[in-house]
Structures are given as C-alpha cells and as structure tokens.
FIVO-823832 format. One record per residue (C-alpha): residue in three letters; x, y, z. Coordinates in steps of 0.001 Angstrom, whole numbers, plus 500000, padded with zeros to 6 digits. Layout:
N
+-----+--------+--------+--------+
| res |      x |      y |      z |
+-----+--------+--------+--------+
| ALA |      X |      Y |      Z |
...
+-----+--------+--------+--------+
***
This chain:
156
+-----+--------+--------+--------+
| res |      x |      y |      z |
+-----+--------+--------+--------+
| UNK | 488629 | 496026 | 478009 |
| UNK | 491122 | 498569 | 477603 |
| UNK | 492459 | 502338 | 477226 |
| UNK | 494592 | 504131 | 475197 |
| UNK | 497435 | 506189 | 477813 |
| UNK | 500291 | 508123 | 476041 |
| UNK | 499511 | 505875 | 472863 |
| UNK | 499410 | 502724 | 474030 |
| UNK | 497376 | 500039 | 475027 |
| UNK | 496333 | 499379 | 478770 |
| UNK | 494447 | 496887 | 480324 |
| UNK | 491391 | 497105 | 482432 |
| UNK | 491205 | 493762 | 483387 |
| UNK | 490688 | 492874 | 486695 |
| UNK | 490874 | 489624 | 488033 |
| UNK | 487412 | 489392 | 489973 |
| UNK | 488340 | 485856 | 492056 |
| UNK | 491350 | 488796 | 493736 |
| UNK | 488525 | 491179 | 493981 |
| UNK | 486374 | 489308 | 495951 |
| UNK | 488759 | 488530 | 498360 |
| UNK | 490054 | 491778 | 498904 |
| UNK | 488303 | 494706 | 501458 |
| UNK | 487218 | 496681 | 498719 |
| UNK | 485400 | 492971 | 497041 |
| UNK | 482568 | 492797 | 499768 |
| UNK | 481884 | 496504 | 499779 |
| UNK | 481822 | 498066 | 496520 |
| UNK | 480307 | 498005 | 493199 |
| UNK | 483056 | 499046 | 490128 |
| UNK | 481132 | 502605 | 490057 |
| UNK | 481518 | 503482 | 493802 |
| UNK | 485400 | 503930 | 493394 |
| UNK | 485046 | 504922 | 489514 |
| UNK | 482603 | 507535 | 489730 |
| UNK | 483310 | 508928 | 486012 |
| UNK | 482308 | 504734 | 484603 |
| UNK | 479403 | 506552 | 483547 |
| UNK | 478768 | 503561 | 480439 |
| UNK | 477064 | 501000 | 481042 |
| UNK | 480018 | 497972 | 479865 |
| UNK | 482767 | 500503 | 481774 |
| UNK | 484378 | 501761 | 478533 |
| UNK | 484829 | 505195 | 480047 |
| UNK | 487341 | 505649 | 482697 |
| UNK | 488017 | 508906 | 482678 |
| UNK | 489859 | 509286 | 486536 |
| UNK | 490829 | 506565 | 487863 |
| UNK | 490017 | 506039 | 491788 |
| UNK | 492004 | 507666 | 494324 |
| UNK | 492748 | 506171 | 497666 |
| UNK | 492174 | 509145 | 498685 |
| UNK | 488924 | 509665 | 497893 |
| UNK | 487665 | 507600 | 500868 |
| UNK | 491005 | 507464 | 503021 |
| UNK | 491267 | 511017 | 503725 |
| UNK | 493198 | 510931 | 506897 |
| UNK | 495963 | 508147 | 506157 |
| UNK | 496347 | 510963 | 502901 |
| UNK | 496965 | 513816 | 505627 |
| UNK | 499299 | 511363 | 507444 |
| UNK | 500974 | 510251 | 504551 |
| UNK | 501250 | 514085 | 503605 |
| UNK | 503589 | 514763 | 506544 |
| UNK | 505585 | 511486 | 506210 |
| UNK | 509354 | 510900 | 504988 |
| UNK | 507770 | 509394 | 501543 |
| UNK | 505932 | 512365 | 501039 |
| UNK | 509234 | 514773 | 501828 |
| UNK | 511335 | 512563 | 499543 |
| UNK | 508013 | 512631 | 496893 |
| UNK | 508399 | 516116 | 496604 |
| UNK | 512133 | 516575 | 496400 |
| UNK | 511841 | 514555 | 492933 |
| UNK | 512569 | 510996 | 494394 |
| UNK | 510849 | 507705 | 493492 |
| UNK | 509280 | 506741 | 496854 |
| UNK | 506675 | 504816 | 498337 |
| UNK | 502831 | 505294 | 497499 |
| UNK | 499692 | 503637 | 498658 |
| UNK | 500128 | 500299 | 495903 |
| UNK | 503718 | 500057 | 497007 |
| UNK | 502271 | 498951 | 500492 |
| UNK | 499197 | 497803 | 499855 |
| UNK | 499167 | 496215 | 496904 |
| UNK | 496674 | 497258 | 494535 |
| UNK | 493157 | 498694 | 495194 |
| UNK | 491521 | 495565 | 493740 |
| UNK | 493149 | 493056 | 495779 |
| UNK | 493935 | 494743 | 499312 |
| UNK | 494066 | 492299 | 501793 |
| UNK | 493027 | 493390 | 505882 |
| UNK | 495793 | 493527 | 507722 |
| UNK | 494545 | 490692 | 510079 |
| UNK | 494976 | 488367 | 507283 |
| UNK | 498583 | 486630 | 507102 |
| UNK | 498851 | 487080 | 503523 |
| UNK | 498605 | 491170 | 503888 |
| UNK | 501183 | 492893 | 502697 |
| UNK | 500767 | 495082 | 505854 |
| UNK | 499780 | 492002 | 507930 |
| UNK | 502090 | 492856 | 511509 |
| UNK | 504515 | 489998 | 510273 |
| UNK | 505040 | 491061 | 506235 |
| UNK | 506027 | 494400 | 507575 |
| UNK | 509614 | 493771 | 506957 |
| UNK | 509508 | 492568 | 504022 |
| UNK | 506957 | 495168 | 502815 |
| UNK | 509248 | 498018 | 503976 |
| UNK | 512627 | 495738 | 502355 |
| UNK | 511151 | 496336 | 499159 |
| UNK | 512213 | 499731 | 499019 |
| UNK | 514722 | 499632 | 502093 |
| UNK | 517339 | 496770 | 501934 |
| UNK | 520007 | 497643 | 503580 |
| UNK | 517522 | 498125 | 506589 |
| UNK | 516019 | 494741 | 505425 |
| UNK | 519552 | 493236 | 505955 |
| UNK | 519998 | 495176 | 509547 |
| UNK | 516587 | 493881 | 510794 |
| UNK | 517417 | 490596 | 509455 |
| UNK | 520363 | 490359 | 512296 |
| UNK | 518939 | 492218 | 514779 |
| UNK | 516964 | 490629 | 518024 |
| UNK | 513318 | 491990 | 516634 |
| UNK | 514401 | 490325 | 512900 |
| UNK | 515340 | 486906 | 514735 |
| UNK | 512260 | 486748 | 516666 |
| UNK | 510335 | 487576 | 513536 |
| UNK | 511826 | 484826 | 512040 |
| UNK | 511118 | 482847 | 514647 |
| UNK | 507105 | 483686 | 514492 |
| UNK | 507147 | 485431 | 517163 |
| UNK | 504143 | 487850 | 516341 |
| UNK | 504731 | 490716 | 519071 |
| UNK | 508177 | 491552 | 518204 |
| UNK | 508758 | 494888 | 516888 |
| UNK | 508415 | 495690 | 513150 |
| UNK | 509290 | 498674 | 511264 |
| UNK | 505919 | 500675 | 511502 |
| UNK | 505878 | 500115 | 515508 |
| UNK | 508676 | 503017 | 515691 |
| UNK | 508354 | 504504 | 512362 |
| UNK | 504565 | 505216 | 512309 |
| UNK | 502493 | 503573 | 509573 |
| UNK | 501436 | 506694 | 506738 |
| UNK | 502972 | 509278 | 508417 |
| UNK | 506727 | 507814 | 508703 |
| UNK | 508858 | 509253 | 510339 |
| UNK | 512963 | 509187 | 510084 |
| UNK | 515183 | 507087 | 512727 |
| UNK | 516005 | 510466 | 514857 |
| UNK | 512550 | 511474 | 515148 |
| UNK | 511735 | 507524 | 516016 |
| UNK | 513385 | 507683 | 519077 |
| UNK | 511819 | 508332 | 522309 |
+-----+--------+--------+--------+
***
C-alpha cells in the first residue's frame, strides 16, 4: 500500500507486530484515527491522524511551550513523533523501552539538545541516572513535559 505525496511514492505500511504492542494497538481499529479510510482495503488516506485529534490538552500545553515559540519563529523543533515515537508504535511511559519512560528522558531530550545531553551527563542527576537510580531528576521534572518551559522560567 502506498500514496503518491509531492510525486513520489510513500509507504503505508505498518508493521502490525509494533502496533500491537503500542497504546494505540489494544484500543483502536485503523479507521478510529483515520477517519477519511473511507475504502474498504484503506487506499484512501486523505488526512492523516492528528495527535491532536484525541490529545487535546497536551496540544494546548504544547501550544504554550518553548517548541511551539521556536515552531513559529521558523525553527526545526520538536513535535509529538520526535518524543514519542510514532503513532503506531507508542509505548506507555511505564514501560522501560518508552521513549518517555522516566529513565529515556535524557536521551529523548539529547536528541535534539546535546550540549545539555553532555551537561546532564556530568552532573549529580546524570550520574545517578546512570547509575539506575530511577528517582533522580530528569529533564521534564523542571522543564514541564508538553508545555516546556526555558531554564529561567524552570527555576523556583
């Protein structure tokens, strides 16, 4: 299965073993998310999903966050996938392999943020992460989780 976007080809495949194991697996059907898969085999997505279309408040959040500011002054920054992961294989974040599992924070946020990846890595809450020491602070613990916030307004 595939679509034609700006002329080329585009997969549609979606690997159902990730699906199953992911939140969305367990409670939804294809057409619950893709509301316009009006076809019978799925041939026509016309919108894709939006997170938003279900996660209305983390979307409010998010719209007052530091990715949202930088979003809108023209820079690359981080959206839900970049997080996440995609919609067909989001983990919980109780599970350890989450990309916002408590533990992967700092390396979900280093993605984007390495020189802050490097600071963590030396500081006392980086060496007790290390360490597996699950109730040391992480990133979103000060920075908020959708609606981030800068260092200076961090502080309390």
């Amino acid at each position: 299965m595939s679509k034609q976007v700006n002329g080329k080809s585009v997969s549609l495949y979606i690997d159902e073993s990730k699906l199953r194991n992911s939140v969305h697996g367990d409670l939804f059907s294809c057409v619950d998310c893709h509301k316009s898969a009006n076809d019978p085999v799925n041939k026509n997505l016309r919108r894709p999903a939006a997170c938003v279309d279900c996660h209305a408040d983390e979307q409010k959040a998010y719209e007052h966050s530091q990715h949202a500011k930088a979003k809108k002054d023209g820079a690359s920054t981080a959206n839900c996938a970049d997080c996440h992961g995609g919609a067909h294989e989001i983990l919980a974040a109780g599970d350890p392999r989450s990309t916002v599992n408590h533990a992967n924070i700092p390396t979900t946020c280093g993605k984007c943020h390495t020189e802050m990846d490097k600071t963590l890595a030396q500081s006392v809450q980086g060496q007790a992460i290390a360490r597996g020491n699950g109730p040391a602070q992480v990133c979103t613990d000060c920075h908020g989780i959708h609606s981030t916030k800068t260092h200076s307004h961090s502080l309390p």
